[in-house]
Phi, psi and omega in degrees: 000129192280163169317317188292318169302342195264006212263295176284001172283279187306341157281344177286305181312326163319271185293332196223001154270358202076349182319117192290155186281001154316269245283311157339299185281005177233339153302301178291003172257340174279336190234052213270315149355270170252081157347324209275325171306351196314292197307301180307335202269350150288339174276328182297316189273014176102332174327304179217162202266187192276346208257315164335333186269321161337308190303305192296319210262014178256332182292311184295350175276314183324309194254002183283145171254007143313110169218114183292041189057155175317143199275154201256152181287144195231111205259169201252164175291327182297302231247349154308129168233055163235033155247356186269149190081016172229039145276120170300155186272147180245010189274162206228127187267000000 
């Protein structure tokens, strides 16, 4: 996460979840490694609640310019077919 994003991750967190700057300032000396880690390591200590964290993590998808490419389709395993006929049993004879 560059310095700027994360410069509006605390303001967002600020203006519009209310996080007090405690609780921020205390999420960001724990996670001074990895940045990136903020949110959670604020739902770890209790900070912020899950629909709060939801919140975050839909404002970081909206605004990361980060793009992992299109999504890829998710085929069942059973139903591949260079898996069919190697499925295990799970029953024992």
């Amino acid at each position: 996460m560059s310095p700027q994003h994360q410069h509006q991750l605390v303001n967002f967190l600020q203006s519009d979840l209310a996080i007090p700057p405690e609780s921020i300032a205390l999420g960001m000396r724990q996670t001074q490694q990895v940045p990136s880690l903020l949110p959670m390591v604020l739902w770890q200590y209790g900070l912020v609640t899950t629909d709060q964290l939801g919140q975050i993590f839909d404002w970081l998808e909206q605004t990361s310019s980060v793009s992992y490419g299109p999504e890829l389709p998710v085929i069942p395993t059973a139903l591949s077919p260079q898996y069919r006929g190697t499925e295990r049993s799970t029953t024992r004879a």
